[in-house]
Structures are given as C-alpha cells and as structure tokens.
PyMOL Python script that loads the backbone (N, CA, C, O; Angstrom):
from pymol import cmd

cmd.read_pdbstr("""\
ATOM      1  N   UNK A   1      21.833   2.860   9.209  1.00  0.00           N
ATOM      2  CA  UNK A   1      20.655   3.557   8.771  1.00  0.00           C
ATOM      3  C   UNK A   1      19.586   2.553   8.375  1.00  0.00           C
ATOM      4  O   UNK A   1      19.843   1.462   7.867  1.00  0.00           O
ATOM      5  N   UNK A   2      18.302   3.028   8.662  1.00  0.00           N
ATOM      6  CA  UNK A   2      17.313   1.848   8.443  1.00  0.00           C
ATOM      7  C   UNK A   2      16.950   2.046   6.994  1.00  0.00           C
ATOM      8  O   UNK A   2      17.464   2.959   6.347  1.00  0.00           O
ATOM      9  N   UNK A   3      16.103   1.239   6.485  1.00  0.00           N
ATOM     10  CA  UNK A   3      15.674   0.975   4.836  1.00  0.00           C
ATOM     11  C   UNK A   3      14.637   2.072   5.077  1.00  0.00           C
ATOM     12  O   UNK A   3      13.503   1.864   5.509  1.00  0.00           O
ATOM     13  N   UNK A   4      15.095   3.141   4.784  1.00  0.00           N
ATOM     14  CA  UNK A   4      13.569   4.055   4.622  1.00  0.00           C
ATOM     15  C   UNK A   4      14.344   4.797   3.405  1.00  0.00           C
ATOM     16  O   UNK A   4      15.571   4.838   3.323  1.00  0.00           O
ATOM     17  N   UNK A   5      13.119   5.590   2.131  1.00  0.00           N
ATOM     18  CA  UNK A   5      13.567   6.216   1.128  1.00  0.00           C
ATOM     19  C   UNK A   5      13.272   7.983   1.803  1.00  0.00           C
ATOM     20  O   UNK A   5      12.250   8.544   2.198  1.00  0.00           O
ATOM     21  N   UNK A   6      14.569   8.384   1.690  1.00  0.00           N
ATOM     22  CA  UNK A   6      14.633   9.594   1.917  1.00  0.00           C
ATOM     23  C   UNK A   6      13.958  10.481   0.947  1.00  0.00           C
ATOM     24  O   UNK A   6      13.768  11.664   1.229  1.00  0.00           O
ATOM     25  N   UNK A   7      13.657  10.072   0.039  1.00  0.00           N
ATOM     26  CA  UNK A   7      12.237  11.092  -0.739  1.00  0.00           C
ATOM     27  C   UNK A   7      11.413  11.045  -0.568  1.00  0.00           C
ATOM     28  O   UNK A   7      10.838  12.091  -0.265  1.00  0.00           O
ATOM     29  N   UNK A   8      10.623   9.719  -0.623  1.00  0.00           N
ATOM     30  CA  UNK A   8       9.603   9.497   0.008  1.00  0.00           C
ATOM     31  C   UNK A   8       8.857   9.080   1.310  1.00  0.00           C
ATOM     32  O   UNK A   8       7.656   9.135   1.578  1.00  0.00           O
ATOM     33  N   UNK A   9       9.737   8.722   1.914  1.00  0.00           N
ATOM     34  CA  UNK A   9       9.175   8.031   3.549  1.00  0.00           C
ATOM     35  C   UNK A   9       9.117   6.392   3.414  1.00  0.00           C
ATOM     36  O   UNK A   9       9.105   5.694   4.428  1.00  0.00           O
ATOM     37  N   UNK A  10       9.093   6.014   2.528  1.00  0.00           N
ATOM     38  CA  UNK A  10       8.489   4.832   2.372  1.00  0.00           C
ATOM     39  C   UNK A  10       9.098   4.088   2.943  1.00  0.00           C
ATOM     40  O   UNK A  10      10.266   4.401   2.713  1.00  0.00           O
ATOM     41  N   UNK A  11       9.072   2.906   3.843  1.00  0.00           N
ATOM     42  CA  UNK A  11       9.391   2.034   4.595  1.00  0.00           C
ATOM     43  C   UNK A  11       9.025   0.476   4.263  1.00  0.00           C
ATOM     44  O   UNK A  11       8.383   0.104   3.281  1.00  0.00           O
ATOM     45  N   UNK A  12       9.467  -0.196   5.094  1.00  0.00           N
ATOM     46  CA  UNK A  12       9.085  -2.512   5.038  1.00  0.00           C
ATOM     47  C   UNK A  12       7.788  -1.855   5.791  1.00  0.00           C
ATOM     48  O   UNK A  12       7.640  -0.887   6.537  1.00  0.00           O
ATOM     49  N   UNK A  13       6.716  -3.085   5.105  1.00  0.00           N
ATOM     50  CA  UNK A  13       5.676  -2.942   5.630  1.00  0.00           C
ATOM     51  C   UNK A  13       5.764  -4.653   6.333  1.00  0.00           C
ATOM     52  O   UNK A  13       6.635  -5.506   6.164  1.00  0.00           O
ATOM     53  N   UNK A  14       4.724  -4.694   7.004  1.00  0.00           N
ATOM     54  CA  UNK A  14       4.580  -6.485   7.678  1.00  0.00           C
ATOM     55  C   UNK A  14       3.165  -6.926   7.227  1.00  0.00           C
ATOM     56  O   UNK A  14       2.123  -6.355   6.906  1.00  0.00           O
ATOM     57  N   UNK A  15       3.739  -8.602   7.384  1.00  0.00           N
ATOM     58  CA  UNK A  15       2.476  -9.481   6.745  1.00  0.00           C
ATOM     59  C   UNK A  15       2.619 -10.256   7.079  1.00  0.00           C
ATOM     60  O   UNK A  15       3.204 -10.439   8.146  1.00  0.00           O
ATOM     61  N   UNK A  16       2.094 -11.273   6.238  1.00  0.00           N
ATOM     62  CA  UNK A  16       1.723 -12.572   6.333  1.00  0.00           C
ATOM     63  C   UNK A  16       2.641 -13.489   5.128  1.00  0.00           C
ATOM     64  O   UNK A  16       2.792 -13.079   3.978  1.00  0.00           O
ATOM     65  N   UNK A  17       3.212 -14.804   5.646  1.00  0.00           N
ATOM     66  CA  UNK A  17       3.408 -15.640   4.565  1.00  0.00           C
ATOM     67  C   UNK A  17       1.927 -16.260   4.873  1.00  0.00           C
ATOM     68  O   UNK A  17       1.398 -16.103   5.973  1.00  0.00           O
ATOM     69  N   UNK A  18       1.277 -17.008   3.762  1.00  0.00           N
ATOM     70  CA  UNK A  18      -0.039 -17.593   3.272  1.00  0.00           C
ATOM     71  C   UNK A  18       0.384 -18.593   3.056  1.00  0.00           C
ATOM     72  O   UNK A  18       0.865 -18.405   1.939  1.00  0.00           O
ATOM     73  N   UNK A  19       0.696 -20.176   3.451  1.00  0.00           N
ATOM     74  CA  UNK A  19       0.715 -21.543   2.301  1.00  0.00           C
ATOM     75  C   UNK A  19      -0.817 -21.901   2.190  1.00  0.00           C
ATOM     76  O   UNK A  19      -1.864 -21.520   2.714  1.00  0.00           O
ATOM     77  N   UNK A  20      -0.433 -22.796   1.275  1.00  0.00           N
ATOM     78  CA  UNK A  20      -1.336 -23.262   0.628  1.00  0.00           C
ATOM     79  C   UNK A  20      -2.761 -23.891   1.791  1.00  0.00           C
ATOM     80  O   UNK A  20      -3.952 -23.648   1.600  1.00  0.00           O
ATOM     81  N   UNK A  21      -2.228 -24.663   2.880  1.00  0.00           N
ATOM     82  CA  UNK A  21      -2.878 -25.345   3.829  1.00  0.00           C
ATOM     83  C   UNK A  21      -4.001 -23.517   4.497  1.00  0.00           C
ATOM     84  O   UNK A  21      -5.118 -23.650   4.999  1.00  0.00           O
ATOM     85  N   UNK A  22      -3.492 -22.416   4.354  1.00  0.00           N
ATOM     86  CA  UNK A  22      -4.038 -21.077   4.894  1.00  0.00           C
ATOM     87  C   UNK A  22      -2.876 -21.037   6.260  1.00  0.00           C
ATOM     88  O   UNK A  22      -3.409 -20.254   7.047  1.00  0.00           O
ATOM     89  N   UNK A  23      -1.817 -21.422   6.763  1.00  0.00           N
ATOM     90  CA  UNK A  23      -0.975 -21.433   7.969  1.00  0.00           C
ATOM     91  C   UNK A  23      -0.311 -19.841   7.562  1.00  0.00           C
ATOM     92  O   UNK A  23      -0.045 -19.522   6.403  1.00  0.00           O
ATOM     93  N   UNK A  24      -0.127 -19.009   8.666  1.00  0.00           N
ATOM     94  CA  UNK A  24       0.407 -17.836   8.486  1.00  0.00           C
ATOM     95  C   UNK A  24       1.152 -17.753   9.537  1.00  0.00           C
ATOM     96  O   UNK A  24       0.913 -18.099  10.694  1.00  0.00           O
ATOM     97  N   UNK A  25       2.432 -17.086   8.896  1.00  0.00           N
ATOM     98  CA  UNK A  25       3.810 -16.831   9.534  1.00  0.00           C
ATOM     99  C   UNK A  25       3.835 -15.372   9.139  1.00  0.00           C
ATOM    100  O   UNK A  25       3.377 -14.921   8.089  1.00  0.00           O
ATOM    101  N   UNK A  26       4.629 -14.451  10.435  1.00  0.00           N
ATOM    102  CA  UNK A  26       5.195 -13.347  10.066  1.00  0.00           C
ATOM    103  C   UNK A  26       5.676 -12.965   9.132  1.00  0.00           C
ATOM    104  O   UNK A  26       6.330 -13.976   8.876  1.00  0.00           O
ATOM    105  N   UNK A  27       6.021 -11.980   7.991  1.00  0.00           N
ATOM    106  CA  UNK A  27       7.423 -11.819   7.583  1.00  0.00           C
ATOM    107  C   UNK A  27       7.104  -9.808   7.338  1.00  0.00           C
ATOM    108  O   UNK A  27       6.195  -9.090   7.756  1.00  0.00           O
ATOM    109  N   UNK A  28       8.276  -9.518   6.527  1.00  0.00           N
ATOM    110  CA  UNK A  28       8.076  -8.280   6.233  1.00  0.00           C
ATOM    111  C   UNK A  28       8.186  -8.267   4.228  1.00  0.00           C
ATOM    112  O   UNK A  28       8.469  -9.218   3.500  1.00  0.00           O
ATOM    113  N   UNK A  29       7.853  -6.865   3.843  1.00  0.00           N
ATOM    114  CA  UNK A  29       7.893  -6.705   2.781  1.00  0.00           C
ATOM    115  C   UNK A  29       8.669  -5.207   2.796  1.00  0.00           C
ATOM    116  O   UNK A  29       8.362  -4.055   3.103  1.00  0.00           O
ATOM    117  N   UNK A  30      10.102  -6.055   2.177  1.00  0.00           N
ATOM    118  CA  UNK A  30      11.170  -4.481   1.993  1.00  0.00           C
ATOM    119  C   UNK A  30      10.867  -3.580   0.560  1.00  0.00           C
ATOM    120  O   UNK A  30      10.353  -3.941  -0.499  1.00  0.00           O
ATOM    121  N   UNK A  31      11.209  -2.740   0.832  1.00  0.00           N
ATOM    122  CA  UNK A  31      11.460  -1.833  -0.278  1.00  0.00           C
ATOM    123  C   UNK A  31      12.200  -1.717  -1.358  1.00  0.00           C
ATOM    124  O   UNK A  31      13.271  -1.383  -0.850  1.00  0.00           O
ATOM    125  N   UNK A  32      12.417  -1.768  -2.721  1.00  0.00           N
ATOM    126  CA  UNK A  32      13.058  -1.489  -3.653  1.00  0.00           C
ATOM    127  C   UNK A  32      13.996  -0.355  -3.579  1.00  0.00           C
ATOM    128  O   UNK A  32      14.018   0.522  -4.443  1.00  0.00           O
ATOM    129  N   UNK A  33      14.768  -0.370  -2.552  1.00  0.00           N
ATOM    130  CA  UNK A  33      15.832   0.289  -2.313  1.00  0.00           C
ATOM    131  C   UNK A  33      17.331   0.714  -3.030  1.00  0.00           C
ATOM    132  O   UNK A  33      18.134  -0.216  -2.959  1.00  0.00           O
ATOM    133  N   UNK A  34      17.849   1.916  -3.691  1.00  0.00           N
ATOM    134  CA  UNK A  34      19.064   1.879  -3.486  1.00  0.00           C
ATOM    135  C   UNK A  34      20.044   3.042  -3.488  1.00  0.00           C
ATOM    136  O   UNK A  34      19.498   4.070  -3.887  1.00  0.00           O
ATOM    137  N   UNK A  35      21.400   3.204  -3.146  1.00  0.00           N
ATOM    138  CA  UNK A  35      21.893   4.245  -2.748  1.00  0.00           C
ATOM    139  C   UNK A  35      22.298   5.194  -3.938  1.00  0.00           C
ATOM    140  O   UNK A  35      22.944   4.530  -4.748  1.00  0.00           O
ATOM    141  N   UNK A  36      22.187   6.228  -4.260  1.00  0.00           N
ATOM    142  CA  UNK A  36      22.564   6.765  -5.484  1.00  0.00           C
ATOM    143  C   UNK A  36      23.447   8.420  -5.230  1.00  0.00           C
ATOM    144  O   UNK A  36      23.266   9.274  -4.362  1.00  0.00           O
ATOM    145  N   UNK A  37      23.995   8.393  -5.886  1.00  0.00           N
ATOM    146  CA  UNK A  37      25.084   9.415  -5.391  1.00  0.00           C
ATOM    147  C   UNK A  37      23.883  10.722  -6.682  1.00  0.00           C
ATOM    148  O   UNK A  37      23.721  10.507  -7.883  1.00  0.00           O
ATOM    149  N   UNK A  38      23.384  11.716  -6.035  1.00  0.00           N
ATOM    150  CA  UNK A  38      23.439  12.446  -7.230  1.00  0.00           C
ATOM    151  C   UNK A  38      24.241  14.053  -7.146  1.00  0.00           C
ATOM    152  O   UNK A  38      24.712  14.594  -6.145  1.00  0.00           O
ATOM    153  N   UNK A  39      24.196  14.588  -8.630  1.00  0.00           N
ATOM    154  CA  UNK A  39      24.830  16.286  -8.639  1.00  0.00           C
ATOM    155  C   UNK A  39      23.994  16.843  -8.442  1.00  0.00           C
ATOM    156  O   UNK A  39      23.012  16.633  -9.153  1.00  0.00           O
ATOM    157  N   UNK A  40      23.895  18.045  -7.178  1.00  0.00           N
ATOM    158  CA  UNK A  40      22.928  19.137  -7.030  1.00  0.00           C
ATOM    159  C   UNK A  40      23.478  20.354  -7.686  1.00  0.00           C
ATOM    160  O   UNK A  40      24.557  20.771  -7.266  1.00  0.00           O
ATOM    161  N   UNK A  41      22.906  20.959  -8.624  1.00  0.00           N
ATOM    162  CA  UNK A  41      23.476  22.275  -9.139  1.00  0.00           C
ATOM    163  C   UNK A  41      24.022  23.486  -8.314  1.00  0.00           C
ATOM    164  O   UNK A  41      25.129  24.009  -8.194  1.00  0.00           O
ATOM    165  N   UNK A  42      22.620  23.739  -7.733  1.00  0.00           N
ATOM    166  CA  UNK A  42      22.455  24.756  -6.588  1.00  0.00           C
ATOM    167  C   UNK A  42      23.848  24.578  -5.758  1.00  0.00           C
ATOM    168  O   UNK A  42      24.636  25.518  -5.867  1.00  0.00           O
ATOM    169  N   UNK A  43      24.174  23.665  -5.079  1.00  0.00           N
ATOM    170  CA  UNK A  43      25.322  23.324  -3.806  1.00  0.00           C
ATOM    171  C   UNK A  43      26.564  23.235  -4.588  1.00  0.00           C
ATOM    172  O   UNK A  43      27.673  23.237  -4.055  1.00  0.00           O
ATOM    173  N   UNK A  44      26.334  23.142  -6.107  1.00  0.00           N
ATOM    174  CA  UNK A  44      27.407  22.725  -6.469  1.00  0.00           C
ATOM    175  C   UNK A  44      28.286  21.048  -5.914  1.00  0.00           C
ATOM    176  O   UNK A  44      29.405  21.082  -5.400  1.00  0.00           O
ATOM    177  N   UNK A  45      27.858  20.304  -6.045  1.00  0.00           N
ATOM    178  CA  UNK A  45      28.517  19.241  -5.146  1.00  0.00           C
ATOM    179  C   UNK A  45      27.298  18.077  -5.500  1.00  0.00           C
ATOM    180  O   UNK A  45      26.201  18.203  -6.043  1.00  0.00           O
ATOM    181  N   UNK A  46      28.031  16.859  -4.921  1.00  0.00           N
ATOM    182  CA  UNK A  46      27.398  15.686  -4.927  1.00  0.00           C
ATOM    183  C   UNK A  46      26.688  15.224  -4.048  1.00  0.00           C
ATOM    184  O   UNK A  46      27.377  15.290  -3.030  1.00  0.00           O
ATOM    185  N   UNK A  47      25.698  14.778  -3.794  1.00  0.00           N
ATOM    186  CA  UNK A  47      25.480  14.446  -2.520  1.00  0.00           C
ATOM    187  C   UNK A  47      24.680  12.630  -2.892  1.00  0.00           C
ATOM    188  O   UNK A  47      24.383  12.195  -4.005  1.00  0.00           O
ATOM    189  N   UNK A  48      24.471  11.690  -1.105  1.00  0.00           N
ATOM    190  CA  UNK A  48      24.354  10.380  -1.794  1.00  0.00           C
ATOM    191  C   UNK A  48      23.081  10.269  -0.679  1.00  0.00           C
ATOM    192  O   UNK A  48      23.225  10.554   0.510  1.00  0.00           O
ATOM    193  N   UNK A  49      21.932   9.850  -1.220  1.00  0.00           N
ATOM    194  CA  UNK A  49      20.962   9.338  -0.970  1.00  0.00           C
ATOM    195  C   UNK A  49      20.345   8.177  -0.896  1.00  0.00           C
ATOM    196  O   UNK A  49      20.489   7.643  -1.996  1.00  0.00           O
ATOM    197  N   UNK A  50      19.374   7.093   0.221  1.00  0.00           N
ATOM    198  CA  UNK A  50      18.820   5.808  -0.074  1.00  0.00           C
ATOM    199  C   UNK A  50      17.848   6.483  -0.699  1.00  0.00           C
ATOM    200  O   UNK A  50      17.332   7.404  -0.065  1.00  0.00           O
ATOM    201  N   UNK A  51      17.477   6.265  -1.755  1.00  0.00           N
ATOM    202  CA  UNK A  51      15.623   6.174  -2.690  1.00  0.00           C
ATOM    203  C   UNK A  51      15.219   5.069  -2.895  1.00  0.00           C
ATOM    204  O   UNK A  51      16.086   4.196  -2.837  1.00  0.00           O
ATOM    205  N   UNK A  52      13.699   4.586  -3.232  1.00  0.00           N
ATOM    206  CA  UNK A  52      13.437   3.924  -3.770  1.00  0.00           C
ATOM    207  C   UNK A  52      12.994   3.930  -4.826  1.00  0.00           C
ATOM    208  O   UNK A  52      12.411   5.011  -4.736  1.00  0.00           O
ATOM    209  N   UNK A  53      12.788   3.609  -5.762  1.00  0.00           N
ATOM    210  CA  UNK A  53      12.337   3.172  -7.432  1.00  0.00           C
ATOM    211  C   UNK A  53      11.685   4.578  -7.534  1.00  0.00           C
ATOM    212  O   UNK A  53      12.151   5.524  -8.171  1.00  0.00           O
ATOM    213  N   UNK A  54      10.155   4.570  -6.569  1.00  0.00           N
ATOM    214  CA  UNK A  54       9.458   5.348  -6.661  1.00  0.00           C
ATOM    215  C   UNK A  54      10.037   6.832  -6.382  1.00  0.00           C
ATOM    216  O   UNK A  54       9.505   7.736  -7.026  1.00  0.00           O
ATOM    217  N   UNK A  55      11.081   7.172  -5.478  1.00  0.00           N
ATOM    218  CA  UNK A  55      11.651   8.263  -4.809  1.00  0.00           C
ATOM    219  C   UNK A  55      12.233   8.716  -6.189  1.00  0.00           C
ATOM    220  O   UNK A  55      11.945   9.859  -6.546  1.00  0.00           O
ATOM    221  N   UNK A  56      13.353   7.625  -7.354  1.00  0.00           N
ATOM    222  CA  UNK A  56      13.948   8.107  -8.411  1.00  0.00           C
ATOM    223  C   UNK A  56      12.986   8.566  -9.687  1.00  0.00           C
ATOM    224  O   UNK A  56      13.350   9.388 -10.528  1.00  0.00           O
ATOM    225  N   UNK A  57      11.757   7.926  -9.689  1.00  0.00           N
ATOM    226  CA  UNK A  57      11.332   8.352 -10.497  1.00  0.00           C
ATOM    227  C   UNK A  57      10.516   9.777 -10.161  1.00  0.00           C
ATOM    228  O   UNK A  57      10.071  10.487 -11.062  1.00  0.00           O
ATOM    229  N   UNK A  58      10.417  10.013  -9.104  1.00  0.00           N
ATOM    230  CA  UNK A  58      10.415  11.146  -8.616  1.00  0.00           C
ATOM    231  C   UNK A  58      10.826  12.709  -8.667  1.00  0.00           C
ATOM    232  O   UNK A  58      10.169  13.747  -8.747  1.00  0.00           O
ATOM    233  N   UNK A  59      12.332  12.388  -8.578  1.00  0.00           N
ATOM    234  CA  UNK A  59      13.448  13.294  -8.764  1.00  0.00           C
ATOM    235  C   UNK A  59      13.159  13.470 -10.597  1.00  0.00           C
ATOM    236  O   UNK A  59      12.972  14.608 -11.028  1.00  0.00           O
ATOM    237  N   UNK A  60      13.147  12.464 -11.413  1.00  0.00           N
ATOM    238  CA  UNK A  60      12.867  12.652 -12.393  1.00  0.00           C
ATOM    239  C   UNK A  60      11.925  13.797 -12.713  1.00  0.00           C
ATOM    240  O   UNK A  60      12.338  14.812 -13.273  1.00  0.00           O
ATOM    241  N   UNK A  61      10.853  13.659 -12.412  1.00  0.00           N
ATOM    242  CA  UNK A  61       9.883  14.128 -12.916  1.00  0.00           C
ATOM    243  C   UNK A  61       9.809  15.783 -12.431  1.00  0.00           C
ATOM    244  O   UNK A  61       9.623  16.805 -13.093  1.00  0.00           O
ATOM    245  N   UNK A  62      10.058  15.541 -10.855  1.00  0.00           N
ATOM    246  CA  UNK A  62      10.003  17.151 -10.169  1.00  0.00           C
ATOM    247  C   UNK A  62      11.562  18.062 -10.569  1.00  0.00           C
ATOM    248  O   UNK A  62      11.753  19.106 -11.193  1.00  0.00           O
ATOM    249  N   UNK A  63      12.451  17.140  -9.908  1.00  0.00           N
ATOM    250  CA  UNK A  63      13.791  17.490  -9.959  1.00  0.00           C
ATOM    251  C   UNK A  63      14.467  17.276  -8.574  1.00  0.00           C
ATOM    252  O   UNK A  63      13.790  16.961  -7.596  1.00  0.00           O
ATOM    253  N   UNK A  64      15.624  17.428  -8.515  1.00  0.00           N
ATOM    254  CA  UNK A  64      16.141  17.501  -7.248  1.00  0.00           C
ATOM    255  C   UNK A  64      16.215  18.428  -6.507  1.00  0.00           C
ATOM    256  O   UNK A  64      16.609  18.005  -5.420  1.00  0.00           O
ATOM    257  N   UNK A  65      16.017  19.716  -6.477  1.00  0.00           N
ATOM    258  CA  UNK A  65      16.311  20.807  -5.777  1.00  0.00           C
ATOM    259  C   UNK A  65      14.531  20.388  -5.078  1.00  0.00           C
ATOM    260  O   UNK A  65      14.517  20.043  -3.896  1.00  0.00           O
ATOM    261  N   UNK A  66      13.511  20.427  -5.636  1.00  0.00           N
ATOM    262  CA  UNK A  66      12.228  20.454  -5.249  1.00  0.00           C
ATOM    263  C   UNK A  66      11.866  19.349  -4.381  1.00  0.00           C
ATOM    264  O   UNK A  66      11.160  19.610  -3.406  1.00  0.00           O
ATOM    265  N   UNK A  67      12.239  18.164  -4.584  1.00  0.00           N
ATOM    266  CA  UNK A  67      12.260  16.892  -3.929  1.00  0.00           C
ATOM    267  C   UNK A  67      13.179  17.295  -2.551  1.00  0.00           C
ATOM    268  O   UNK A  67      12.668  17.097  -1.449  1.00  0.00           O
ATOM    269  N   UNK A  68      14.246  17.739  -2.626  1.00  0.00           N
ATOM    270  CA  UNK A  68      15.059  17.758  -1.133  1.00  0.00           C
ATOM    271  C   UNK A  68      14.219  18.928  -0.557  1.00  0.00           C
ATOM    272  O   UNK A  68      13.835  18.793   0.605  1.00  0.00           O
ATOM    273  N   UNK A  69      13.834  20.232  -1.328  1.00  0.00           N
ATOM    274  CA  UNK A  69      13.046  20.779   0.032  1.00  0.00           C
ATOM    275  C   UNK A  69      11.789  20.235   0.455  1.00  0.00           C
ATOM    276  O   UNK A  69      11.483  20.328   1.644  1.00  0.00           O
ATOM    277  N   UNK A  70      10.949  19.626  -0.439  1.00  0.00           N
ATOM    278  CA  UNK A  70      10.203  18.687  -0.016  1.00  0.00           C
ATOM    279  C   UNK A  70       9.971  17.620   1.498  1.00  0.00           C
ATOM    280  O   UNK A  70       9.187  17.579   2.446  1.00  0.00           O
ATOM    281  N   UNK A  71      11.195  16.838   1.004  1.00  0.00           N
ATOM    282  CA  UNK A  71      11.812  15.892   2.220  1.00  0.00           C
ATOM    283  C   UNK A  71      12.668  16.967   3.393  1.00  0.00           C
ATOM    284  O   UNK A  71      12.654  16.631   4.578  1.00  0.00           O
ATOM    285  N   UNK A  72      13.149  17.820   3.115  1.00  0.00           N
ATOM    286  CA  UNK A  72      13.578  18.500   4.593  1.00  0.00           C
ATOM    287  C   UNK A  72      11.883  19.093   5.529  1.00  0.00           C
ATOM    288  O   UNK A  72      11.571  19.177   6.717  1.00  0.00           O
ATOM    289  N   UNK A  73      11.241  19.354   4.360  1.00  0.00           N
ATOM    290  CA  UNK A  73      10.381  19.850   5.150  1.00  0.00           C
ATOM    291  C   UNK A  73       8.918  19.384   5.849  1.00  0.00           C
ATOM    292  O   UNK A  73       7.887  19.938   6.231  1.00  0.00           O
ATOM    293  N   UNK A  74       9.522  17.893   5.774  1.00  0.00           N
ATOM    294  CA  UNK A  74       8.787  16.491   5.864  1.00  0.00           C
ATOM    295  C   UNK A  74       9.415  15.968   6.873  1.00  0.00           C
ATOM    296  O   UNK A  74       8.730  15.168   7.511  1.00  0.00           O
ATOM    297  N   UNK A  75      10.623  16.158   7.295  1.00  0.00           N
ATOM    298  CA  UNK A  75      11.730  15.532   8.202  1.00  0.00           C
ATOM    299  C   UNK A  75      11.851  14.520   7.429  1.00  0.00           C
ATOM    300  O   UNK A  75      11.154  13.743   8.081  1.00  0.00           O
ATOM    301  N   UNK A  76      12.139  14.016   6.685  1.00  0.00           N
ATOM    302  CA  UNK A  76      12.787  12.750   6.037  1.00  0.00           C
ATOM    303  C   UNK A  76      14.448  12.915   5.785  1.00  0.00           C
ATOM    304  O   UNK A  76      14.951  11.834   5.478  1.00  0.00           O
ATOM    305  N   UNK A  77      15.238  13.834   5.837  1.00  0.00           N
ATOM    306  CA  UNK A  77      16.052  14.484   5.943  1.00  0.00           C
ATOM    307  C   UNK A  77      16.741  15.143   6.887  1.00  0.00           C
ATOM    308  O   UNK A  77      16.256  16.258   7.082  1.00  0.00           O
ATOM    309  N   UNK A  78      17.719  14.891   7.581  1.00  0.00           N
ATOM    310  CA  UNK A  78      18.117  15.752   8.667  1.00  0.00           C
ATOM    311  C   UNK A  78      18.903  16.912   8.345  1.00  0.00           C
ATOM    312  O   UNK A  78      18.596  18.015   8.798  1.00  0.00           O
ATOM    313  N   UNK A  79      19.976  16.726   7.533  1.00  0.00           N
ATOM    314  CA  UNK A  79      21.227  17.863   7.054  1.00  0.00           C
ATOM    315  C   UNK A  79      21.635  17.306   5.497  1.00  0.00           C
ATOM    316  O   UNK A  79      21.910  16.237   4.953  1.00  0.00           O
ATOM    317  N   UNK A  80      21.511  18.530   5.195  1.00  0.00           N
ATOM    318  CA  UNK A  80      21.827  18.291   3.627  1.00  0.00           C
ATOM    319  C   UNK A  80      23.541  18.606   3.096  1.00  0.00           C
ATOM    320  O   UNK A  80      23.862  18.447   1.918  1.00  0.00           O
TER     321      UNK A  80
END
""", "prot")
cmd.dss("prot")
cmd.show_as("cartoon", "prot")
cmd.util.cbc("prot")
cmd.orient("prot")
C-alpha cells in the first residue's frame, strides 16, 4: 500500500534539495504517517487504518463514524 492517509488524501509531495552553492537535486517530502488500529461503535469491531497526524487529529475532533463516511465518499477508502 502506498503512503497515502486514508482520511485525508494526503500524499509525498516532490522538491528540491537546495545547498548552500543554490545546486538542486530531486527528493520527496513524506508524510507523518502511521497505522492505528481503531474501535468503531457502529460495526462493533476494530478496524486498522494509515492516517496522518492531521487525519488523527481529525477523527478527534469530528469522530470516526463521520470521517469514514467522509473518506468512502471521497474514494479514499475502498471497503470498510
């Protein structure tokens, strides 16, 4: 599975390394990624998700039931 946050979409973006001389090289910039198992009430059951920082503080704030229909109905989600 690739580094994308299933709440939010969020993905590695690409850039630039900068030295000092101004010489620029490729690189990417990953995401604050990680896998977290959480309890859904509704399903009764556990289920395990990649989020990122931003995706958890997310769930926080909305909840989880609102966030997954969210992301299903975003396609960020295939089967729940």
């Amino acid at each position: 599975m690739s580094r994308v946050c299933q709440i939010t979409g969020k993905r590695a973006m690409g850039g630039n390394h900068v030295s000092h001389s101004k010489r620029r090289v490729k690189r990417t910039f990953s995401i604050n990624l990680f896998k977290r198992n959480f309890y859904w009430p509704e399903e009764d059951r556990w289920i395990r998700l990649n989020v990122s920082a931003d995706g958890l503080r997310l769930i926080n704030k909305r909840g989880l039931n609102a966030c997954l229909k969210d992301a299903t109905a975003a396609g960020l989600i295939k089967t729940i």
